[in-house]
C-alpha atoms as one frame of an Amber mdcrd trajectory, in Angstrom:
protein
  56.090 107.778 121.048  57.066 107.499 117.479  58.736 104.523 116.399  61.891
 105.209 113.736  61.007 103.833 110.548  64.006 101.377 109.685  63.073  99.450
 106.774  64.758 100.756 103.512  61.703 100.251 101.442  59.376 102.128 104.529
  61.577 105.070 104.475  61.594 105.943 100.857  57.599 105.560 100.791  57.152
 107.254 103.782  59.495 110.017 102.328  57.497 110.244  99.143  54.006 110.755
 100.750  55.487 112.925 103.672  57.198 115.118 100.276  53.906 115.296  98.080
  52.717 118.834  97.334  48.914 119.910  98.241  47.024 122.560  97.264  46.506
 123.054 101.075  49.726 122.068 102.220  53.017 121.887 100.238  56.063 120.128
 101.387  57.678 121.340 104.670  60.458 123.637 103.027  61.863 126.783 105.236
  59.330 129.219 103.573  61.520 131.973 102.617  65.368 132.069 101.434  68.039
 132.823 103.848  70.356 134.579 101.567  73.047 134.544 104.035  73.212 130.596
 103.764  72.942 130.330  99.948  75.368 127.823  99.451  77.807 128.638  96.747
  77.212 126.927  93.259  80.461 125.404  92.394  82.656 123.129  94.720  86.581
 123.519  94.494  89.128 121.594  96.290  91.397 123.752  97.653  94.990 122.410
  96.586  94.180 119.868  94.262  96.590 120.427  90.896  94.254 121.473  88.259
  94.528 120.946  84.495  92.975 123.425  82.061  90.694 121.946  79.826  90.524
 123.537  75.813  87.242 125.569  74.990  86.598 124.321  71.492  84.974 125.917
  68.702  81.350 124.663  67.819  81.599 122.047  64.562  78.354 122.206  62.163
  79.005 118.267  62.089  77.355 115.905  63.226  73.696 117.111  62.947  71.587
 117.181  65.661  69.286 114.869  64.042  71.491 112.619  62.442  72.566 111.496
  66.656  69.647 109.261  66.851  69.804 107.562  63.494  73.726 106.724  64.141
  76.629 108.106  65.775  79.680 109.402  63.915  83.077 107.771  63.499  84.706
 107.694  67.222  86.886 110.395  67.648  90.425 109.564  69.362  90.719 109.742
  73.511  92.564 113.239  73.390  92.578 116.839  75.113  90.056 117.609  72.324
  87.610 114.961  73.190  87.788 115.407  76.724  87.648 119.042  76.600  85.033
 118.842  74.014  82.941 116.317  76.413  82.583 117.962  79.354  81.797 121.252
  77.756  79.419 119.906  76.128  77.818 118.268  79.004  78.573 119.998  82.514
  79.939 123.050  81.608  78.636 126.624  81.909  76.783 127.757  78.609  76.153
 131.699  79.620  75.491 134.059  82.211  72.965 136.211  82.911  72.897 139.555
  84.474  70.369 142.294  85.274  72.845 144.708  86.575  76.476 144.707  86.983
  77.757 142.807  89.884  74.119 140.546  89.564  74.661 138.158  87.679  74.276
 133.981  87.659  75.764 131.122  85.461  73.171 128.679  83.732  74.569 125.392
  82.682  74.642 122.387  79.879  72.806 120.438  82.610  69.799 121.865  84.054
  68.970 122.125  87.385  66.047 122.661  89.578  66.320 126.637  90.925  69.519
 126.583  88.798  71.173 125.625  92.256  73.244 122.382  90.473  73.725 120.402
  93.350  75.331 117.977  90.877  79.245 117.251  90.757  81.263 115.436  88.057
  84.179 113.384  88.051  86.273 111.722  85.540  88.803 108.425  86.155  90.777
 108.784  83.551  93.755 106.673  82.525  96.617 108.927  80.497  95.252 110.989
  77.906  97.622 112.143  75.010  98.509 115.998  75.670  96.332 116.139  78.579
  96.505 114.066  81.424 100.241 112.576  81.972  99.130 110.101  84.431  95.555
 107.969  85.576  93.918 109.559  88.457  90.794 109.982  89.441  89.876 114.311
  88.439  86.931 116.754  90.065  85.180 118.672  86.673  85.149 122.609  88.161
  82.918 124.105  85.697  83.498 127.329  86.981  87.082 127.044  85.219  86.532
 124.142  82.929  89.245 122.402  84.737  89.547 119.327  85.998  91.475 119.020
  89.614  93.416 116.078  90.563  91.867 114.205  93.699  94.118 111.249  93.361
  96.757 109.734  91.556  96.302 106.429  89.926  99.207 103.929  89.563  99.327
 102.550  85.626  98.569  98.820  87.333  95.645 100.524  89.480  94.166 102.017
  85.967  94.477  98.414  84.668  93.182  96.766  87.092  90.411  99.120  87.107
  88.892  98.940  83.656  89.761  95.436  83.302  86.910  93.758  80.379  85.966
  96.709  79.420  86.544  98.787  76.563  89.581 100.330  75.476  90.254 102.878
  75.258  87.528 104.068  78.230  86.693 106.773  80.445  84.398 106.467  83.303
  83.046 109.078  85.088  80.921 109.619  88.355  78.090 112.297  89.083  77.368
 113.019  93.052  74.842 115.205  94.869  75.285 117.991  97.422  71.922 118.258
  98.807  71.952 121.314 100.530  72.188 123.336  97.890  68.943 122.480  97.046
  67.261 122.148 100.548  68.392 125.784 100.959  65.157 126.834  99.005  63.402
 123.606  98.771  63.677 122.127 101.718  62.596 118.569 102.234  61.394 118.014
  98.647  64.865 118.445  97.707  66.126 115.291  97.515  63.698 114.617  94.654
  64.999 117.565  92.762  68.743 116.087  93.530  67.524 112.961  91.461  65.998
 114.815  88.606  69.177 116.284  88.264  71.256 113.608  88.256  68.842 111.766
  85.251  69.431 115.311  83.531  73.025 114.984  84.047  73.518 111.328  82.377
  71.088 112.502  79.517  73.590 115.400  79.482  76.793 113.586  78.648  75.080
 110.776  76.874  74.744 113.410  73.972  78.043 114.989  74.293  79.328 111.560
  73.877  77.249 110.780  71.169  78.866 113.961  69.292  82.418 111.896  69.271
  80.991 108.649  68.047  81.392 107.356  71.887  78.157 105.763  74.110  77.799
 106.922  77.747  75.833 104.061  79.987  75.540 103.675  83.698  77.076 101.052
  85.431  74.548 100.020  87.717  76.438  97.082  89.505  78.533  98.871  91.616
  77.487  99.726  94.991  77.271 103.218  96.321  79.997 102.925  99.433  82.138
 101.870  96.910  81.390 104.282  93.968  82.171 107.068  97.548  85.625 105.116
  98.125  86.222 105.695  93.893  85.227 109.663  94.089  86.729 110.425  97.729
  83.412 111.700  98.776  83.457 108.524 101.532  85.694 111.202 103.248  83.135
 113.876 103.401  80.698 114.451 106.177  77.966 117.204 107.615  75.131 118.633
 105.545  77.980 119.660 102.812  79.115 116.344 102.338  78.407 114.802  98.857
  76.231 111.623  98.046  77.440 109.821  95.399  74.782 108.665  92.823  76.085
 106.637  89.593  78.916 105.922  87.251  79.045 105.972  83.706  81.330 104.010
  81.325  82.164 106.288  77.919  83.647 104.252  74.908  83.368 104.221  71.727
  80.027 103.465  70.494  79.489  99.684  69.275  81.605  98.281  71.663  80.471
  95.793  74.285  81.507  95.206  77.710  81.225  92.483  80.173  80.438  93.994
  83.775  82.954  92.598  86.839  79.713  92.973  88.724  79.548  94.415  92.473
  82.271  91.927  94.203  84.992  92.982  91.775  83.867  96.200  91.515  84.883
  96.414  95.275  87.883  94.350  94.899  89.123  96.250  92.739  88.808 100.228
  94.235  92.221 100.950  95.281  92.747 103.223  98.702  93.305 106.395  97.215
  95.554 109.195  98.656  93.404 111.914  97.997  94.505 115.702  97.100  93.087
 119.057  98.047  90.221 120.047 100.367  86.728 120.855 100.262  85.785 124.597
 100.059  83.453 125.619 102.120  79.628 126.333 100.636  77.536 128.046 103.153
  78.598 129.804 106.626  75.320 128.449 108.297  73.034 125.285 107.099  69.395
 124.167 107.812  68.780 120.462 109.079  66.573 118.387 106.975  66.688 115.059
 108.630  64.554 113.212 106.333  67.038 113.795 103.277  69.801 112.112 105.121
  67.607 109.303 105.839  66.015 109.031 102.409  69.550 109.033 100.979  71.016
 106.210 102.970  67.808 104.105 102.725  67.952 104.552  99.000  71.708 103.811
  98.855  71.055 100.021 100.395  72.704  97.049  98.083  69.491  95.859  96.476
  69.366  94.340  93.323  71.105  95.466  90.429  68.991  96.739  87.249  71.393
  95.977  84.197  69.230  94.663  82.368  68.767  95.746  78.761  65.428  96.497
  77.352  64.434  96.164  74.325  65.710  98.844  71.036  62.697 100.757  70.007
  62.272 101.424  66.309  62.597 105.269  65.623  61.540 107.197  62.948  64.051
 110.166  62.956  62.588 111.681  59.933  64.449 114.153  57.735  67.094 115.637
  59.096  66.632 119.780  60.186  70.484 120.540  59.595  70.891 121.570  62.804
  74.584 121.449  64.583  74.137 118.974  67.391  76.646 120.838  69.403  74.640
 124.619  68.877  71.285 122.943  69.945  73.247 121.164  73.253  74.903 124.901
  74.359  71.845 126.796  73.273  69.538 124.929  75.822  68.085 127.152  78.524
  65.146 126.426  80.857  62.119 128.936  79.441  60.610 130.995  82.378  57.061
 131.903  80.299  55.769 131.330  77.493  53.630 133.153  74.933  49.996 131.137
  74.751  49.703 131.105  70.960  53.190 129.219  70.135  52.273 126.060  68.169
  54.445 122.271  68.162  53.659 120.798  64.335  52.528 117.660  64.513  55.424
 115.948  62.904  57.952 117.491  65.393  55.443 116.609  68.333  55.347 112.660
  67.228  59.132 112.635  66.245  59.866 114.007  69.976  58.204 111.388  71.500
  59.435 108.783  69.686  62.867 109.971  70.399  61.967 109.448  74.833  61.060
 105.517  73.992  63.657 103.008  75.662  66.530 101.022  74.111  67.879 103.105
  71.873  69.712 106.321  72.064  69.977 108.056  74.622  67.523 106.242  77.110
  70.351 103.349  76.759  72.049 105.375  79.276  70.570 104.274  82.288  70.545
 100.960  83.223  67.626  98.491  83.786  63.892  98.514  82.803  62.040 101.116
  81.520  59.206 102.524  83.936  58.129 105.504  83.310  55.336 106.935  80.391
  54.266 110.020  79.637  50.916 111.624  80.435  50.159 114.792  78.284  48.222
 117.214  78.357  47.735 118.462  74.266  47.125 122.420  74.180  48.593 124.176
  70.442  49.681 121.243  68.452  49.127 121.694  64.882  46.186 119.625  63.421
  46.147 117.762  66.730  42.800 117.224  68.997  43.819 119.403  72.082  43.119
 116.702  75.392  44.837 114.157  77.073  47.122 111.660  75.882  48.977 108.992
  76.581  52.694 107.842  75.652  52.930 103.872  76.906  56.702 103.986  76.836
  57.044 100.179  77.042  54.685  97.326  76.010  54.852  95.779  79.497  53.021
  99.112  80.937  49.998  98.691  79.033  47.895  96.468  80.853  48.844  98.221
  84.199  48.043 100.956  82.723  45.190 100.831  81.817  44.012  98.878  84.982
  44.949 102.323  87.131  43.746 105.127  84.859  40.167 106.060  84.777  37.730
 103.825  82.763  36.105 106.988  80.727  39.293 106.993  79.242  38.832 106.129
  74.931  42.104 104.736  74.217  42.222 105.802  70.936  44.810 106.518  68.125
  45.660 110.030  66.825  45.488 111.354  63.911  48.149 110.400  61.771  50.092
 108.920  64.128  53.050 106.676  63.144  52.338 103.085  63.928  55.065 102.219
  66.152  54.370 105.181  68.007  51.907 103.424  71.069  50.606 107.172  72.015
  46.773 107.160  73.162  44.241 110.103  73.069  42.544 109.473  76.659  39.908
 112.106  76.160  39.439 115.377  73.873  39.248 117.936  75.634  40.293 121.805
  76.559  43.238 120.463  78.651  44.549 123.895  79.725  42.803 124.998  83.143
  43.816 121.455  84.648  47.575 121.611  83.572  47.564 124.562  85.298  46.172
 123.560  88.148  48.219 120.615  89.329  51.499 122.494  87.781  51.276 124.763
  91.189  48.425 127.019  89.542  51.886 127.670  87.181  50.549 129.403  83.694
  53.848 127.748  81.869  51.923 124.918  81.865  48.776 125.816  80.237  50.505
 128.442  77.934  52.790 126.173  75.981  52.016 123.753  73.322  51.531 120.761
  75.867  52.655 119.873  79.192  53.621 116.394  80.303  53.076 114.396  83.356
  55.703 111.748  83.891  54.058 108.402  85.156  56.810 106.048  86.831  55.433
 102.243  87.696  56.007 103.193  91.262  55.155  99.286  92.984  56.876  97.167
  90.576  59.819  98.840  90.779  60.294  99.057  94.518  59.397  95.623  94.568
  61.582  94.635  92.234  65.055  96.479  92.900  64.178  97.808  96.464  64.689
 101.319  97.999  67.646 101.611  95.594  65.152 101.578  92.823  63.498 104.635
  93.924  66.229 107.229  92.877  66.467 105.048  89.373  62.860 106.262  88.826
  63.328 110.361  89.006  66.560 109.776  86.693  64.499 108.434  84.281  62.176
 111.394  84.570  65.405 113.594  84.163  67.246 111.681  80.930  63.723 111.990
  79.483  63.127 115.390  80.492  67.123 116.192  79.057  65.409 114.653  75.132
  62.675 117.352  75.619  64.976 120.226  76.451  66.839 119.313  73.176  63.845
 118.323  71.016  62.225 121.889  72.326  65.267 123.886  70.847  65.200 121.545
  67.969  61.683 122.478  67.268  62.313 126.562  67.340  60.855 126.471  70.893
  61.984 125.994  74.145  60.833 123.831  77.452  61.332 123.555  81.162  61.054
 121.048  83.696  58.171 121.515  86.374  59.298 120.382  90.364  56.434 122.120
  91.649  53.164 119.984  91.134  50.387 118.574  93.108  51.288 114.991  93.196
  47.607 113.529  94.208  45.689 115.479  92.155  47.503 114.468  89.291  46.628
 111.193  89.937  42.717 111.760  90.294  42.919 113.521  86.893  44.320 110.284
  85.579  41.834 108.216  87.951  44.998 106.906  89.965  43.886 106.014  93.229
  46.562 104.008  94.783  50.675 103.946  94.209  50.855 101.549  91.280  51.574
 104.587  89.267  52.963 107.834  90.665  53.601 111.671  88.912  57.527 112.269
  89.658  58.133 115.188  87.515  56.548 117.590  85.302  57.493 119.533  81.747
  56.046 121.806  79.374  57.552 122.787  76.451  56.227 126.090  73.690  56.941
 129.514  72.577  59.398 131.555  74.878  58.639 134.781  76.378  62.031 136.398
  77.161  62.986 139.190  80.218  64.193 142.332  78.279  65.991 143.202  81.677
  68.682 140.582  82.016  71.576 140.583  79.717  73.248 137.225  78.265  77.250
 137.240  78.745  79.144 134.537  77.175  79.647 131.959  79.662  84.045 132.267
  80.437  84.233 135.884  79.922  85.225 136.207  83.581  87.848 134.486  83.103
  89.790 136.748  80.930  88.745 139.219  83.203  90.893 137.408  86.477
């Protein structure tokens, strides 16, 4: 007889063994997809009042590059900025269609299968020709709309955003985890997370566009961040799990956090507006997703703490409009196999992943996660495997878990406050492969990328509520590749297949002080002739 596992911190690591992928035996998914259950890709609430949002024209201003040297003057809280920050962020950026009547929506924020099991919300005092009133607003993206869920008194608004910044917005990002266990089944809830990070890196550069900072506020608990979205009111394998909240202000400006007691003092009972639609007819049980999400959504410690700004080297600026680059995104499906990175571009993207400074800011507490690479076509660089140590505090760890036939040695040319390692040179190409799934993506581009979180000191440190923390940092620093990719005149994707323990012997790993989470590989784009790109709110002229 099987005894249930009831510890917080047991569930989560007996979820992420039980969820590994093996080349003889990947995770326990349904093994085909049951199109009558795909759930449907954008949640409305029937009755809610909506508000239109505007669809603003692109600016040339501010530069995509000139974002991480410093942000622009703050634009004013107005329809404009809201408008201009969600559709920058959440939004839908295009469809694609191979025939008429097949078609599907890609999004600002990727997603794993492009299934977006993530939902936004904004809490939003008045906003001048906007919003008449505070409330607390679902983003549809289908619309760009935003639907009431709950009205706000002025006092409740107050009370609310009390020490911090004015003026403010916060908003909230959940998860609906079905829609990805309808294809992925029990690795899902991993793919949920990676989302999420990809979400906050997301709106951290839409904010950054109007001169405003987006961080997550990491001392409020998760019941009560529910009670503040109205998903504490949903239930059954629909339901929505609510993952973070972000403050937006201007950037510059500090705020003192209530901290988790007046968080929940302050969460008024909210009368909330509309239903749920419904996503699916029929749903699949996955068990271990409920019980990985309430395990991980335990009060443990909170992770505010700030580390420290690393110097970056933005080098010139490219010219680039910031808001083209963020809309023009899209996750690459193949690539060519002869697509170079320059060297300069390479060094300059990873600088821009390093903590403290824009956008890794975003997410709150200690950094944990480096990068392991795998170097294929970058120009007048040793192909093999490297090593980004994201934070000085990984470096002993590190190199107490990787193999000891690693060199350790610096690259050519490499900046000096860059702390990037060759490991080994090497033809790096048949092994990225491998452990991507046998995926050629990964051995085709101009590198792929291993992301190494500092799997035991975090759990021991925050708890099981530390263990979703660690795949949004994955995602925020997968969103700074998607960007840097298009930046570069190439294009990346994120990689949720991968075979977690052979990763690790590659690196000589042999226990969980390090752990892969999530995958990327970025280079030249192969493109399907077939499918046709439609602008992404033609159909709504057409209703």
């Amino acid at each position: 007889m099987n005894t249930p596992v009831t510890d917080p911190l047991d569930v989560v690591r007996r979820y992420h063994t039980r969820t590994k992928h093996h080349p003889q035996r990947y995770a326990a998914s349904l093994g085909y997809l049951d199109w009558a259950t795909q759930p449907d890709p954008f949640r409305r609430f029937d009755g809610a009042p909506t508000i239109a949002l505007p669809h603003p024209p692109l600016r040339a201003a501010p530069s995509y590059d000139s974002l991480f040297a410093a942000p622009p003057a703050p634009a004013p809280l107005d329809a404009d900025a809201v408008g201009r920050l969600l559709y920058h962020s959440l939004a839908l950026s295009a469809w694609k269609q191979v025939a008429p009547g097949q078609a599907w929506s890609l999004r600002i924020n990727p997603s794993s299968g492009a299934l977006h099991p993530t939902e936004g919300y904004v809490v939003s005092g008045a906003v001048p020709g906007l919003i008449d009133a505070p409330g607390v607003f679902h983003y549809a993206p289908y619309t760009h709309a935003l639907e009431r869920r709950a009205a706000l008194t002025e006092a409740q608004w107050q009370a609310l955003t009390a020490g911090l910044p004015q003026p403010c917005l916060l908003m909230g990002l959940s998860s609906i985890h079905w829609r990805e266990a309808w294809k992925y089944g029990e690795r899902a809830w991993r793919y949920c997370q990676h989302d999420v990070g990809h979400a906050i890196g997301a709106i951290a550069f839409a904010a950054r566009t109007l001169g405003w900072q987006a961080r997550v506020i990491d001392t409020i608990a998760d019941a009560d961040l529910a009670r503040l979205l109205g998903t504490d009111r949903q239930d059954g394998p629909e339901a929505e799990q609510a993952d973070c909240l972000l403050l937006l202000a201007p950037a510059g400006t500090a705020a003192t956090d209530p901290g988790t007691e007046v968080w929940r003092a302050r969460i008024p009972a909210l009368d909330l507006l509309g239903t749920p639609r419904r996503l699916s007819h029929d749903h699949h049980p996955w068990p271990i997703i409920d019980e990985v999400a309430a395990a991980a959504a335990t009060p443990g410690p909170t992770l505010d703490t700030p580390s420290a700004a690393a110097r970056i080297d933005t080098g010139p600026d490219r010219g680039h409009g910031a808001e083209q680059r963020i809309r023009q995104r899209r996750s690459a499906v193949d690539m060519d196999g002869t697509s170079p990175l320059g060297r300069t571009d390479f060094y300059r993207l990873l600088a821009r992943t390093l903590p403290g400074a824009f956008p890794a800011a975003a997410l709150a507490g200690p950094p944990r996660v480096s990068l392991a690479l795998m170097v294929h076509r970058v120009t007048d660089l040793t192909p093999g495997f490297y090593l980004l140590v994201r934070d000085p505090a990984h470096a002993a760890s590190l190199r107490a878990a990787l193999s000891d036939e690693f060199v350790w040695e610096t690259p050519e040319d490499c900046p000096a406050d860059l702390p990037l390692y060759r490991l080994i040179a090497d033809d790096a190409r048949r092994a990225a492969q491998t452990v991507s799934c046998q995926q050629a993506i990964a051995s085709d581009g101009a590198f792929a990328v291993g992301l190494l979180a500092e799997f035991d000191a975090a759990l021991a440190a925050g708890g099981a509520r530390a263990y979703p923390r660690l795949f949004r940092e994955t995602g925020l620093i997968g969103q700074v590749l998607y960007l840097e990719a298009e930046a570069a005149g190439l294009r990346g994707t994120g990689i949720g297949c991968f075979f977690d323990d052979l990763m690790h012997a590659l690196m000589g790993i042999t226990d969980t002080t390090w752990q892969s989470l999530y995958h990327f590989t970025l280079g030249g784009p192969v493109d399907d002739d077939r499918l046709q790109t439609l602008p992404p709110y033609a159909h709504l002229d057409r209703e």
